[in-house]
C-alpha positions in Angstrom: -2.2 -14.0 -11.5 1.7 -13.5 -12.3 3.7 -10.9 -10.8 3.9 -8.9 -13.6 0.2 -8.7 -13.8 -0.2 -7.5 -10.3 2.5 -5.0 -10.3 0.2 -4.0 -13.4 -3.0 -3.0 -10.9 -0.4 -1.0 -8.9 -0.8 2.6 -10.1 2.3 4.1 -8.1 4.5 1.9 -10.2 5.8 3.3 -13.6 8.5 2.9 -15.6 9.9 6.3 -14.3 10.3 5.0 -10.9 12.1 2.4 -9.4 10.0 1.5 -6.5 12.2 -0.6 -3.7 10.8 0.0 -0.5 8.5 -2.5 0.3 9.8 -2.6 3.7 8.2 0.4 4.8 5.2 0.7 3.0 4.0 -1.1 -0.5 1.5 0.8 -2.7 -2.1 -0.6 -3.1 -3.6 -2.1 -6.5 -6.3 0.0 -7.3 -9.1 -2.7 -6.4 -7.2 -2.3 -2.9 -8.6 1.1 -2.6 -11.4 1.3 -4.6 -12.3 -1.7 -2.2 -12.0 0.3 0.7 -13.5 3.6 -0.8 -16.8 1.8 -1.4 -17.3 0.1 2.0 -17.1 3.4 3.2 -19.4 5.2 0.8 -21.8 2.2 0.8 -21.6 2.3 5.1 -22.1 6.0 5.1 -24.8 6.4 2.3 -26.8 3.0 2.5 -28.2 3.4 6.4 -31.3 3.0 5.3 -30.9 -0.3 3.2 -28.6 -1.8 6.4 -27.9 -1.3 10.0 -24.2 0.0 9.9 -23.5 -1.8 13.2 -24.6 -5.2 11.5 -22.7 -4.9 8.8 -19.4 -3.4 10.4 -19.6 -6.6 12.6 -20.1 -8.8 9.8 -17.3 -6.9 8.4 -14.7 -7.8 11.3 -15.9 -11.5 11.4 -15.4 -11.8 7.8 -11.7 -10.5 8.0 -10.7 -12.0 10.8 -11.4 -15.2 8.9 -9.9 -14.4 6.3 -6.6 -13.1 8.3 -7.0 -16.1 10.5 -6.2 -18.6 7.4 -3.6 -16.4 6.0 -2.0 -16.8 9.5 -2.5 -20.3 10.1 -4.8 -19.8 13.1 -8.6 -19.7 14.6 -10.6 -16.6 13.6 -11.0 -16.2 17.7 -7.5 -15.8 18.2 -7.1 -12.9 15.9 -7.9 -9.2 16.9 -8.4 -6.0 13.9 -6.1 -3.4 15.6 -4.5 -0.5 13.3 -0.9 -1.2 13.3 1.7 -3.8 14.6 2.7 -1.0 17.0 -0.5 -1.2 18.2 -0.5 -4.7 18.7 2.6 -5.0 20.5 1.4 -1.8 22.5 -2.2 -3.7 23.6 -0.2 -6.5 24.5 2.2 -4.8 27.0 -0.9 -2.9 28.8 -2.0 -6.1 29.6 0.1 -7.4 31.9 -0.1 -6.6 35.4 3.5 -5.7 35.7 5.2 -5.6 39.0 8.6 -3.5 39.7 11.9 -5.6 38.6 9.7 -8.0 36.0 12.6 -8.6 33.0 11.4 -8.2 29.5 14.2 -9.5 26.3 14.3 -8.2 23.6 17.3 -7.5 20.7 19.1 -4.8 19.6 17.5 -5.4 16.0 14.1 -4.4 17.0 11.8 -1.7 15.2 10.6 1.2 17.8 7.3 -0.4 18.1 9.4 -3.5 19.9 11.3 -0.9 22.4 9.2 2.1 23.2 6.5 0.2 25.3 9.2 -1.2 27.5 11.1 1.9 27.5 7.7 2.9 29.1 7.8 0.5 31.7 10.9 0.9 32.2 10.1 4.3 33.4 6.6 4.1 34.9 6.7 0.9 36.0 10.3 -0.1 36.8 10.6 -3.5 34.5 14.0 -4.4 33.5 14.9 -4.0 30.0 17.4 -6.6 29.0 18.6 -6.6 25.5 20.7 -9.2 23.5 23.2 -8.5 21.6 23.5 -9.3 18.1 26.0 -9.8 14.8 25.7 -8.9 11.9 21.6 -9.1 11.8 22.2 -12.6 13.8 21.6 -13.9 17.1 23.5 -16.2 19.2 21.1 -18.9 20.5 23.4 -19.5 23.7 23.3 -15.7 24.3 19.5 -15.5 24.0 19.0 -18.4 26.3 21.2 -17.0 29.0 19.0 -13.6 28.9 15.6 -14.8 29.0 16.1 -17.2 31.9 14.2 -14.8 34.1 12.2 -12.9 31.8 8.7 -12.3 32.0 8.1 -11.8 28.3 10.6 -11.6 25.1 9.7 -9.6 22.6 11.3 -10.2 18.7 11.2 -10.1 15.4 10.7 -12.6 12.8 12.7 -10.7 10.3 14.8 -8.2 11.0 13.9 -4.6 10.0 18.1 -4.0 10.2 19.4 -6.7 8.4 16.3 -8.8 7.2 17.9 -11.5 8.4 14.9 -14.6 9.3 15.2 -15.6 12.8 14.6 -19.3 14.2 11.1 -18.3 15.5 9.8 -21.6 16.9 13.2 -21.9 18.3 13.4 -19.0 20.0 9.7 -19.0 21.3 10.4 -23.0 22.4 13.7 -21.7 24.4 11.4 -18.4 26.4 8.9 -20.8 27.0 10.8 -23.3 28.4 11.9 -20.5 30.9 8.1 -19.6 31.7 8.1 -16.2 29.4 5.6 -14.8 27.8 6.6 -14.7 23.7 6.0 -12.1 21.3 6.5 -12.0 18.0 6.7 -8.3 15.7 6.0 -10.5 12.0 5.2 -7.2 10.0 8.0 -8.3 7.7 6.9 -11.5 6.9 3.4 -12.1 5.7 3.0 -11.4 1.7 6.8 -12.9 1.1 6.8 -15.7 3.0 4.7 -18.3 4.8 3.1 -17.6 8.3 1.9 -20.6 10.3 1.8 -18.8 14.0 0.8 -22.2 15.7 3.8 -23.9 14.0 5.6 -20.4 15.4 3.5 -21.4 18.7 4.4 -18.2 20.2 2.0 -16.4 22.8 1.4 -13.4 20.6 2.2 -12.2 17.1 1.8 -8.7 15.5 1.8 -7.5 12.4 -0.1 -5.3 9.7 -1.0 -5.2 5.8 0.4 -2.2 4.7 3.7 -3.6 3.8 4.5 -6.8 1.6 0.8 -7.6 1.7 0.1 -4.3 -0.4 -3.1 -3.3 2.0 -3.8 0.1 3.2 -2.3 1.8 6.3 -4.6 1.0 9.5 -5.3 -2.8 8.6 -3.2 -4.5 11.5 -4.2 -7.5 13.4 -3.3 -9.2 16.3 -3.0 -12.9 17.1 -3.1 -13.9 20.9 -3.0 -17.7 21.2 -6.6 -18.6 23.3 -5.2 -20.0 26.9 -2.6 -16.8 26.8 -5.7 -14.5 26.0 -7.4 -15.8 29.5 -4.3 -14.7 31.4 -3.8 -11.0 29.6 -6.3 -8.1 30.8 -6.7 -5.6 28.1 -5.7 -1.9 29.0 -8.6 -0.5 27.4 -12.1 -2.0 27.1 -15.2 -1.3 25.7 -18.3 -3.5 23.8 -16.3 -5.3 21.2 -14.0 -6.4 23.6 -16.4 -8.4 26.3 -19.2 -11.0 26.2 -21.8 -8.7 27.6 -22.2 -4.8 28.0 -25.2 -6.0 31.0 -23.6 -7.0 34.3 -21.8 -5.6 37.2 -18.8 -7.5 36.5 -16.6 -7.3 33.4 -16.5 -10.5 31.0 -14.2 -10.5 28.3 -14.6 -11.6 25.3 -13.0 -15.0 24.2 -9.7 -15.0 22.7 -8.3 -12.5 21.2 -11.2 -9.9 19.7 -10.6 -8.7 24.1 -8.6 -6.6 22.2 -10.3 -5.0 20.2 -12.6 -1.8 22.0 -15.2 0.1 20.2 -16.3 1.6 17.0 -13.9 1.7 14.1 -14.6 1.1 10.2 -13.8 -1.6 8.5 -12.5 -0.3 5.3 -8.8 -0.5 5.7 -9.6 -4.6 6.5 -11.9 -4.2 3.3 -8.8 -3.2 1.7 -6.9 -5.2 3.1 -8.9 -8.6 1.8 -8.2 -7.5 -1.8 -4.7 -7.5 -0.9 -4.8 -10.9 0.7 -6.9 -12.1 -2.1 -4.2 -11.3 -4.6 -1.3 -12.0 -2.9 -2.6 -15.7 -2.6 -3.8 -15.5 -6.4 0.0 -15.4 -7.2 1.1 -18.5 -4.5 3.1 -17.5 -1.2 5.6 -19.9 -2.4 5.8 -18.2 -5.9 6.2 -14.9 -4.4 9.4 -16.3 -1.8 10.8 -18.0 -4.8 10.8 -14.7 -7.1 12.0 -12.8 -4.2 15.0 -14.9 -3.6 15.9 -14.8 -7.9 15.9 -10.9 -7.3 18.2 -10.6 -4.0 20.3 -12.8 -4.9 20.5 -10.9 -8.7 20.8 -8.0 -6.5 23.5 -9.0 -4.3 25.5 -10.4 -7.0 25.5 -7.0 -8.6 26.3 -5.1 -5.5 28.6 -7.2 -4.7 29.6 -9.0 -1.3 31.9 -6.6 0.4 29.0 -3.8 0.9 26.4 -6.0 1.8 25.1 -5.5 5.9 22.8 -8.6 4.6 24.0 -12.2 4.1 24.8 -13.4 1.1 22.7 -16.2 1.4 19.1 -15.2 1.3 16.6 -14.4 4.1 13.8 -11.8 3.1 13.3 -9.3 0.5 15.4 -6.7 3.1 19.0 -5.8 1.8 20.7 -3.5 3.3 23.9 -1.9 1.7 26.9 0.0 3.2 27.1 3.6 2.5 29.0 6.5 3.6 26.5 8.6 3.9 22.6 6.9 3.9 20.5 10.0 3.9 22.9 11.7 1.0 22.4 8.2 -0.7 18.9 8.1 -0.7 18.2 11.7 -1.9 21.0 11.3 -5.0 18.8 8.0 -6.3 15.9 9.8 -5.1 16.7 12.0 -8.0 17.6 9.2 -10.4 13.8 7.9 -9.5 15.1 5.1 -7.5 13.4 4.9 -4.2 14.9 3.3 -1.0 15.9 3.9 2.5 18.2 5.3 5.1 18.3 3.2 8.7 19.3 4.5 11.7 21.1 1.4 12.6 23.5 -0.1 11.1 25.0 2.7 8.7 23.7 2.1 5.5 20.3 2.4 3.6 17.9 -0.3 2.5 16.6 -2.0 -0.3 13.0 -4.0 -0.3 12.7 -6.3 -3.0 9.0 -7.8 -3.8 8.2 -10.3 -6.2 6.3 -7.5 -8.6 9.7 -5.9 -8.6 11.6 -6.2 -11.7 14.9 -7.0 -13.3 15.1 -3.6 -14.6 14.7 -2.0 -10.8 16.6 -4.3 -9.4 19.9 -3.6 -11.8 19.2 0.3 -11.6 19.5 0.2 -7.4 22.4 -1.5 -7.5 24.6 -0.1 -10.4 23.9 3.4 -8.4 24.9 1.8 -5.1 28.3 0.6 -7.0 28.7 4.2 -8.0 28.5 5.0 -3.8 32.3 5.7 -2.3 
C-alpha cells in the first residue's frame, strides 16, 4: 500500500478539507470501522453459534499479539486499557505510595502525565518535581540532578508541545541508574516512527491507537516490563486481571494483563488491528521518511522565525507562533484547514502524516504566513 492509497480508504479526507491534526486524533479507513462494527454485531447477534466470553478472550490474546510486535515486546507484557491516560492512571494506583515519595516529570507533558500526580500530590503527599525545559528540549544535566531521589519519572517520548523526540533510552538508563521507576507517555510515536520498548527498556510505556495509528478511540494498551509487573499492585482487580477467581488469597495474573479487570469488548482493538495492519502494509520506515519530506516542506514554507519546532526534524508535530491560536484556528477553520490551538507554548499546531499531501501541507502554511 502507498500513502496515497490509504489516505484513499479514509472517508473524512476530501479535497475540501485540509486535514492536519493527526496529533489529536487521525480519522479511521473505513475497514477500521467496519472492522469494529462487525465484531460487535457478530458478538452480539451470533451467541448461539459462539460463547461471547471465548471469543472476547480470544479477541484480547490475538491483539495483544499483534500490539506486542508492533511494540517490540512479549504479548504478556502488554495490557488492552482504553486510553494512554488510562495507562499512566493504572500505573500510578499501583504503587504503594508513602508521604514525601518524589515523582519527575517535565513541563512538556500532556494532562494525562500531570493529573495523577497532581492527585498524589494532594491525597497522598508525593512531591511533584518538575524539570524545566527549552524550547521543547531537555537538559540531560538538569534531568539527572532531579531524579536523583525520585521514585518514578514520568515522560514523554515526543513532545505533545513541541514534538520534539526525546533521548528515551537515555533518559530511562539515567532514572534507573537512580533506582526510579520509568514511565514512558509514547501516544505520539507509534504509526510515524519505530517503537522497540525493550530497546527503550523503560519500566512502563503508554500509549493508544487513535492517533498516528488511525484506530478508533478506546484502543490503548499498556506495556509493563515482566519483573516491574511483580512489584506493581493494580488499583482495581477483577477476573482478567489474576490467575484464579478460586482461593482466599489474590494471585495476579503474570505480567502485564494484572491490568486489565473485567468485561469490555474488543471492537475498538478489532479496529484497531486494521489500523496496525495498514500502517505496516505501507513500512514504518516509509511513513518517517514521508513525514520528514512534508515538515521539512512545511517549515521551509513557514519559515524559521515562527517555528516553536526545530528546524531539523523530530515528529510530524509543528508548532507555529501565532498571536492569537484560538482566532488562528477558527480563521483556517473556515478556509477548511484544520489544526490546533495549545495551551502552552502560544501558538497552534500542525500534525503532518505521511497520507497528508503536498497540497495540505502548502495551504496550512501560506495561511500561517498570512498570521501577524
Amino acid at each position: 500500500m502507498t500513502p496515497r492509497e490509504l489516505r484513499a480508504d479514509v472517508p473524512a479526507l476530501t479535497d475540501e478539507t485540509a486535514y492536519l491534526n493527526y496529533g489529536a486524533h487521525g480519522p479511521s479507513p473505513e475497514y477500521v470501522v467496519d472492522a469494529a462494527a462487525s465484531f460487535l454485531e457478530s458478538h452480539e447477534y451470533g451467541v448461539a453459534e459462539a460463547d461471547p466470553y471465548e471469543r472476547a478472550y480470544e479477541t484480547y490474546e490475538t491483539v495483544r499479539e499483534r500490539v506486542a510486535s508492533l511494540l517490540g515486546a512479549h504479548p504478556e507484557e502488554v495490557a488492552l486499557t482504553e486510553s494512554t491516560t488510562d495507562g499512566i492512571a493504572r500505573i500510578a494506583a499501583a504503587i504503594d505510595w508513602e508521604p514525601g515519595d518524589v515523582v519527575v516529570r517535565t513541563d512538556l507533558e500532556h494532562p494525562a502525565g500531570t493529573l495523577p500526580w497532581q492527585q498524589l500530590e494532594e491525597t497522598v503527599g508525593v512531591n511533584v518535581r518538575v524539570v524545566e525545559t527549552t524550547d521543547g528540549r531537555l537538559d540531560r544535566d538538569a534531568f539527572a540532578e532531579a531524579v536523583a531521589d525520585a521514585r518514578l519519572v514520568c515522560f514523554s517520548a515526543i513532545t505533545w508541545t513541541h514534538g520534539t523526540r526525546l533521548p528515551v533510552r537515555e533518559l530511562v538508563e539515567t532514572a534507573n541508574d537512580a533506582g526510579a521507576f520509568t514511565l514512558v507517555d509514547a501516544v505520539q510515536s507509534p504509526g510515524q516512527m519505530p517503537v522497540d520498548v525493550h530497546e527503550w527498556g523503560a519500566d512502563a510505556v503508554a500509549a493508544a491507537g487513535h492517533k498516528w495509528l488511525l484506530g478508533p478511540w478506546g484502543a490503548g494498551f499498556l506495556y509493563v516490563k515482566r519483573t516491574a509487573a511483580e512489584s506493581l499492585t493494580p488499583g482495581s482487580v477483577g477476573y482478567r486481571g489474576v490467575a484464579s477467581t478460586d482461593g482466599d488469597a489474590i494471585e495476579y495474573a503474570d505480567g502485564a494483563t494484572r491490568f486489565e479487570v473485567g468485561t469490555t469488548t474488543p471492537a475498538a482493538h478489532v479496529g484497531l488491528l486494521e489500523g496496525i495492519d495498514a500502517i505496516e502494509s505501507i513500512g514504518v520506515e516509509t511513513i518517517q521518511d514521508r513525514i520528514e519530506t512534508l515538515t521539512d516542506r512545511f517549515k521551509r514554507r513557514v519559515g524559521q522565525e515562527r517555528l516553536l519546532s526545530p528546524m531539523a526534524f523530530g515528529s510530524g508535530l509543528v508548532t507555529v507562533d501565532v498571536a492569537d491560536p484560538a482566532a488562528t484556528v477558527d480563521r483556517l477553520g473556515e478556509r477548511g484547514i484544520v489544526i490546533r490551538d495549545l495551551p502552552h507554548p502560544d501558538g497552534v499546531r500542525v500534525s503532518i502524516h505521511a497520507i497528508t499531501t503536498e497540497r495540505e501541507v502548502d495551504a496550512a502554511a501560506d495561511a500561517l504566513r498570512e498570521e501577524p
